[in-house]
C-alpha positions in Angstrom: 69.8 -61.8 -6.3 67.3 -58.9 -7.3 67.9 -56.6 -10.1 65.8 -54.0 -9.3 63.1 -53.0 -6.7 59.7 -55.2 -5.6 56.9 -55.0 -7.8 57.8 -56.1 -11.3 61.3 -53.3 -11.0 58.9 -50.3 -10.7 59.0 -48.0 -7.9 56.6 -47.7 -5.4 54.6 -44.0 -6.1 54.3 -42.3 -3.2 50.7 -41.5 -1.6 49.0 -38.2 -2.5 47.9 -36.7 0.6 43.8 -37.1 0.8 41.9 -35.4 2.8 38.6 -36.5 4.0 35.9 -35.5 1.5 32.3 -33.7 2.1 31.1 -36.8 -0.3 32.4 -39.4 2.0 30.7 -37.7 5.0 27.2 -37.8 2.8 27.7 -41.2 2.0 28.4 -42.5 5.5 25.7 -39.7 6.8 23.1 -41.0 4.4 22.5 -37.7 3.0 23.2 -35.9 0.3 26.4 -33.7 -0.7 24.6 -30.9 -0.8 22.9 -31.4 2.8 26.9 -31.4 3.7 27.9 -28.0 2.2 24.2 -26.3 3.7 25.1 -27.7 7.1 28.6 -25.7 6.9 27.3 -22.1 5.5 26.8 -20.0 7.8 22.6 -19.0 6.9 22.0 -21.7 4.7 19.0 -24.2 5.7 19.4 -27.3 6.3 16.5 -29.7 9.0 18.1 -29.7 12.4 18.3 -33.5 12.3 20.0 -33.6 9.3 22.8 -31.0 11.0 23.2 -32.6 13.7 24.1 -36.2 11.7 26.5 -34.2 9.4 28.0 -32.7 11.9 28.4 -36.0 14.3 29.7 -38.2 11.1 32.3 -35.2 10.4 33.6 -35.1 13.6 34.1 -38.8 13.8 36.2 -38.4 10.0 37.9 -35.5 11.1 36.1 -33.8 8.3 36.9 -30.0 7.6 35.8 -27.5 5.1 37.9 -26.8 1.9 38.4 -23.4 2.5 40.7 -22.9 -0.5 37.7 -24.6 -2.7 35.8 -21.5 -1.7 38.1 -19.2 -2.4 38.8 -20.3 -5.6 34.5 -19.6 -6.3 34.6 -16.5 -4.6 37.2 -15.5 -6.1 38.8 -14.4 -2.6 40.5 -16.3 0.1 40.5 -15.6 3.9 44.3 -15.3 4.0 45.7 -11.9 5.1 49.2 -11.0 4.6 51.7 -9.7 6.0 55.0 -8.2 4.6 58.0 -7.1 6.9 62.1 -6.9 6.8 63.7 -8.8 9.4 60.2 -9.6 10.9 61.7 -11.2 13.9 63.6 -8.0 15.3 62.4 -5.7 18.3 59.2 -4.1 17.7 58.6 -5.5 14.8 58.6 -9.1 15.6 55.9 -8.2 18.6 53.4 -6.1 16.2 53.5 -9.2 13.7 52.9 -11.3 16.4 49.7 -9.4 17.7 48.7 -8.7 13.9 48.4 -12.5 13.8 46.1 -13.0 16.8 44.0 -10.5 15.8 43.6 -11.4 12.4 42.9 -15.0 13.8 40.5 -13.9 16.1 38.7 -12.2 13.1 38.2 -15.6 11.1 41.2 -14.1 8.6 44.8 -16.2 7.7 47.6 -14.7 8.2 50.4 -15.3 6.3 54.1 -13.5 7.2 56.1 -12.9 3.7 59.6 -11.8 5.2 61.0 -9.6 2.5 63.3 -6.8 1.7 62.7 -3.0 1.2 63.6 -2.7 -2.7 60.8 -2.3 -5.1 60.9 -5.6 -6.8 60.9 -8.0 -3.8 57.6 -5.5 -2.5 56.3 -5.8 -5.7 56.9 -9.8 -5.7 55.4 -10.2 -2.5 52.1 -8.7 -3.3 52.2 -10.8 -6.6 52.5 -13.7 -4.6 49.3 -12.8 -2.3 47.0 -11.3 -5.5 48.1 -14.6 -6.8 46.6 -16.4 -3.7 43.6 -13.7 -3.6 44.3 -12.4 -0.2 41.9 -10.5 1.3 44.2 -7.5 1.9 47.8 -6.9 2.6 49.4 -5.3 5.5 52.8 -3.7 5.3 55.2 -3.5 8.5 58.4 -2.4 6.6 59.8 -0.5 3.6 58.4 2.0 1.0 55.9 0.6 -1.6 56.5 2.1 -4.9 53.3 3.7 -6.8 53.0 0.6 -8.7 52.2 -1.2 -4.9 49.4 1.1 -4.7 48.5 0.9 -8.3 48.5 -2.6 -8.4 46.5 -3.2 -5.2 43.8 -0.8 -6.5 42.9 -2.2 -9.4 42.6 -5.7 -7.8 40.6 -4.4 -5.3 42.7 -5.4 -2.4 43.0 -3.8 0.4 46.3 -2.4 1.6 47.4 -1.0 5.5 50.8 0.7 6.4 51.9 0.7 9.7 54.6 3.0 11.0 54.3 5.4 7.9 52.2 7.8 6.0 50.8 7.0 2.9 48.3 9.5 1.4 47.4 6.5 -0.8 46.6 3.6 1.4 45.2 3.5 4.9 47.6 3.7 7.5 48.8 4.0 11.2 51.2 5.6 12.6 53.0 6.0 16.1 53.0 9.3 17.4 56.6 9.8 16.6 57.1 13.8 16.9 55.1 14.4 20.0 56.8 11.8 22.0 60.8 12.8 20.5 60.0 16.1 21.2 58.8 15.2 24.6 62.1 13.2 25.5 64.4 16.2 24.4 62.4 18.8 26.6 62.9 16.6 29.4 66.4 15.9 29.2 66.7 20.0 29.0 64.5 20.7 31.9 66.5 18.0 33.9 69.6 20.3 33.4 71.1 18.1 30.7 72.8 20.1 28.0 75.5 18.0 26.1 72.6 16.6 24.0 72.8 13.4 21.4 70.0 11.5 19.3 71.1 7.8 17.7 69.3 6.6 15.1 70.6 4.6 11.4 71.8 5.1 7.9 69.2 2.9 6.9 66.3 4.0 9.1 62.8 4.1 8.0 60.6 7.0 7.8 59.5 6.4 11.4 63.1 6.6 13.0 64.0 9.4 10.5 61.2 11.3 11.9 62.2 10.5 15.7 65.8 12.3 14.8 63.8 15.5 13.2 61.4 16.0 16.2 64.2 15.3 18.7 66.6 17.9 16.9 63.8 20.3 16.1 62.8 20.3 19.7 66.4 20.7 21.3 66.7 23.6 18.6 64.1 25.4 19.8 65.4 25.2 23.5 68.4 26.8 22.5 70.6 23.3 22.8 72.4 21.8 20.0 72.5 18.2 19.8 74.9 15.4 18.2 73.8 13.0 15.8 74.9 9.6 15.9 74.2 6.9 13.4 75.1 3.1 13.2 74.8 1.0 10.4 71.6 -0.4 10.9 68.6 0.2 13.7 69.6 -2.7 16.0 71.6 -3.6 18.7 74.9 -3.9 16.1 74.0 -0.5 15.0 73.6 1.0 18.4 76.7 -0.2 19.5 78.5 1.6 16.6 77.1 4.8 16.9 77.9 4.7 20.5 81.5 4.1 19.9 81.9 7.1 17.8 80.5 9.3 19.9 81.5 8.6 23.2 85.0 8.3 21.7 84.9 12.5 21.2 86.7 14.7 24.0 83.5 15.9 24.7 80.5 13.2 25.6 77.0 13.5 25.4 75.2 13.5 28.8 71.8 12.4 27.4 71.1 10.2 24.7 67.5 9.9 23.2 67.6 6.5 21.0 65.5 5.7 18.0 64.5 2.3 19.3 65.0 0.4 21.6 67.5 -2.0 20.4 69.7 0.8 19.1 69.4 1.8 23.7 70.7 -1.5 24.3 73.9 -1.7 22.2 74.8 2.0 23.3 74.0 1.3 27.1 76.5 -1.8 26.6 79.1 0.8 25.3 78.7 3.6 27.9 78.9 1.1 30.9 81.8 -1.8 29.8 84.0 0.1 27.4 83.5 4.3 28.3 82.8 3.4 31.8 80.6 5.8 32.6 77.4 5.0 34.9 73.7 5.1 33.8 71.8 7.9 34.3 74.3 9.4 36.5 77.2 10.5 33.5 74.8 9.6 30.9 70.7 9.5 30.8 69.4 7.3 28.1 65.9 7.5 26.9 64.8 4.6 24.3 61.5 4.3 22.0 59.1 1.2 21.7 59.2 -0.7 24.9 60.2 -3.9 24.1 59.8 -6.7 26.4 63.7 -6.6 27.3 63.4 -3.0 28.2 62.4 -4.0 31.8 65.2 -6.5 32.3 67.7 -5.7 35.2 70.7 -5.4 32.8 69.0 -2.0 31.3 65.5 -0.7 33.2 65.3 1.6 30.2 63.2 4.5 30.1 61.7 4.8 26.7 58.5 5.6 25.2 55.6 2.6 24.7 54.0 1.2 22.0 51.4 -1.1 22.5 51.6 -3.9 19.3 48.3 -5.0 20.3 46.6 -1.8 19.8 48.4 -0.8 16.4 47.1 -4.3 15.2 43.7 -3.4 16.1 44.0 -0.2 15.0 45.5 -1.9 11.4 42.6 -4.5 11.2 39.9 -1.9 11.7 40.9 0.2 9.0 41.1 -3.2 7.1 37.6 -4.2 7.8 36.4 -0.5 7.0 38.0 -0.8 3.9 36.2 -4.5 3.0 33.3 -2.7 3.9 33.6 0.5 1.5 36.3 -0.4 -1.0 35.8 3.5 -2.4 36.3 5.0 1.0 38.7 7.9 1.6 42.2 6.6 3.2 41.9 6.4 6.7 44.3 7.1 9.4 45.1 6.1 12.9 47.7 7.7 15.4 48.7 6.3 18.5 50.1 8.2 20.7 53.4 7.1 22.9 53.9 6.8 26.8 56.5 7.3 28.4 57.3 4.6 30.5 60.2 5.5 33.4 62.7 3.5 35.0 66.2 3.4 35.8 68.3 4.9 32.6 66.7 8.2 33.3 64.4 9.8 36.3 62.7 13.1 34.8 
């Protein structure tokens, strides 16, 4: 009968992970360690037939580079991040997603933080990266304090915002006021008057400034408009914002939407539970063009953003800022399309 475990009643450590080393390709390479680490700089010298064994005895090891070991001398990593709320919703989850290849085209890293919007999980999410020596940050969601800035600047990091100005920070921004004012002139000139904009009591500074341009724009045509908010700026918040307003004696005919998701849960309202029909009773215009926007169940009409270009957009101010740290803040603005289907037919 055993007391204990094998080997004398100790227990077995478990093996550290090893990777293979640039001194184990040298040695089986029969060159030095130094001939190693020439052969993978980019510019360094090393005799072709000296590459060309380093790089055959590497492959056979399945030898790679310690890029962290680099960092760590240069004091700077390749690793890029990115910091969003609820990263995986509408919009959102398609610009991180085309932030990622394009960073990754670039030779960068990208790492997603998912965060909140409060001040202390910002502030702990760009301690973590500093921590890491990311190259730069990029910012898809909330309001970074002064400290964000502050802190950023003094490392020397590099920090984008998308979907917001900053006058601190280089940033891009979606043409939100040309394209809401666009959607309520052509609800008016399409005879629609009972006029109603949707957006959320916790909306960012992007869908805050969709509701002003909208309202400002159906103002000026002489055409007061309803303002309907849900809880949040999804399809849950959508849906609640529809039910209060379509529950009135009097119902909008037209309904210009913050985002796209916020469309969806208010087209699901106005068809199962008001019954009323789409774009005959009730024209619905959404914002962002998200993949689902084309499906049969909605065909909305809503205005485009392309997440590509934003992340190119984002990565070139990036790389202008790696360039010339004491640069002025630059600024991008891309500018919406409309993109027209079924939910409403200027």
């Amino acid at each position: 009968m055993n007391d204990g475990p094998l080997n004398g009643g100790k227990v077995p450590k478990k093996e550290r992970m090893r990777f293979v080393s640039a001194a184990q390709v040298a040695q089986l390479a029969g060159v030095s360690r130094s001939a190693v680490s020439r052969t993978f700089t980019p510019g360094a010298s090393v005799a072709p037939t000296t590459r060309e064994k380093v790089l055959r005895t590497a492959q056979e090891l399945g030898y790679h580079v310690n890029d962290l070991a680099r960092g760590v001398l240069a004091n700077q990593s390749r690793l890029v991040g990115i910091v969003a709320t609820r990263p995986e919703v509408g919009f959102r989850a398609h610009l991180a997603a085309a932030l990622a290849k394009a960073l990754i085209k670039r030779g960068s890293i990208p790492i997603l933080i998912n965060t909140g919007q409060t001040e202390d999980e910002l502030l702990a999410a760009q301690k973590m990266l500093i921590g890491h020596r990311a190259e730069a940050i990029i910012i898809l969601s909330g309001s970074p304090p002064a400290s964000f800035f502050e802190l950023a600047q003094r490392n020397g990091q590099p920090l984008v915002v998308i979907g917001r100005s900053e006058p601190d920070a280089d940033h891009v921004r979606a043409g939100n006021s040309e394209a809401s004012g666009k959607a309520a002139t052509a609800f008016y000139e399409s005879g629609r008057r009972r006029l109603a904009v949707v957006g959320s009591n916790t909306g960012t500074p992007a869908i805050i400034e969709r509701e002003s341009a909208f309202l400002s724009t159906a103002e000026s045509l002489g055409t007061s408009v309803v303002v309907g908010r849900g809880g949040d700026s999804d399809y849950d918040g959508g849906v609640a914002a529809a039910r209060a307003l379509f529950s009135e004696t009097i119902k909008p005919d037209a309904v210009f939407c913050a985002n796209d998701q916020i469309a969806f849960g208010l087209m699901d309202v106005v068809r199962l539970e008001a019954r009323l029909r789409i774009p005959e009773d009730v024209a619905v215009i959404g914002f962002d063009d998200v993949p689902e926007s084309s499906w049969l169940s909605y065909r909305l009409t809503t205005f485009r953003q392309d997440p590509l270009t934003m992340a190119l957009r984002a990565v070139k101010l990036m790389e202008r800022r790696l360039e010339n740290p004491d640069a002025p803040p630059g600024y991008e603005r891309v500018i919406p399309e409309l993109v027209i289907r079924q939910s409403f037919r200027p």
